[in-house]
N, C-alpha and C positions, 0 to 999 in steps of 0.2 A: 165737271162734276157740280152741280149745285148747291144750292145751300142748305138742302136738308138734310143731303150725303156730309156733306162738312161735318154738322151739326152731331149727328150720329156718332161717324168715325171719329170724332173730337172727344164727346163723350165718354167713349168708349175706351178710347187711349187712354185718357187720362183715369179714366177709373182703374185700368190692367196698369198702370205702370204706377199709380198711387199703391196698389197690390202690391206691387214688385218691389217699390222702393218703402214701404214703410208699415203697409200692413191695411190700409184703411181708402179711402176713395175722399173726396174733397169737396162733396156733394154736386147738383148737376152742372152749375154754373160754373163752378172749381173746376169740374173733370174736364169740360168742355172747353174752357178756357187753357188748361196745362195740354188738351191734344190738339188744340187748332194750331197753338205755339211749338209744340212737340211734331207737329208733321212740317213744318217749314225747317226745324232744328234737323228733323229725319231727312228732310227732301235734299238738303243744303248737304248733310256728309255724305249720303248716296253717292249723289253725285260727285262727291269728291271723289268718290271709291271708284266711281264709273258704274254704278248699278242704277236698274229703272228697277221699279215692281209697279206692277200694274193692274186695274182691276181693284174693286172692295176691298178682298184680302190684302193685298200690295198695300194700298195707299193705309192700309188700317195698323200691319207689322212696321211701314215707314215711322206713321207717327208714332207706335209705343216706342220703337227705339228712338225714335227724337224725345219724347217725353220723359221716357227714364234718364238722357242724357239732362236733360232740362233739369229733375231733379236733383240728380246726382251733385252737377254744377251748384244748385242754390243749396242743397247740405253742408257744400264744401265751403261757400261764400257764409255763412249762416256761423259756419264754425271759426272763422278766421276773427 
């Protein structure tokens, strides 16, 4: 996958799970930044689980669940 697919999917994660987790998106650099980190976080438990997804949509669902896990985590950290 290249780097503008990254780029994209990254964006994009991070803006749907900024949604998810709090209501708001993190602007482009924010979004992009919480879904490149958010799809290694997705890629890493998949594979724990034993699951691939594959293709645009795949890799794009991998990273919001990495990304929402990602935030989840730093709410928790945040609060402590």
């Amino acid at each position: 996958m290249g780097l503008i697919a990254w780029l994209i999917i990254g964006g994009l994660a991070g803006w749907i799970a900024g949604h998810i987790m709090r209501g708001g998106g993190f602007g482009i650099l924010g979004n992009i930044g919480v879904g490149i980190v958010g799809a290694v976080i997705g890629g890493f438990l998949f594979s724990l689980l034993g699951l691939q997804a594959g293709g645009f949509v795949g890799s794009l669902v991998t990273a919001i669940v990495g990304a929402v896990v990602l935030l989840w985590v730093i709410s928790k950290v945040r609060e402590a």
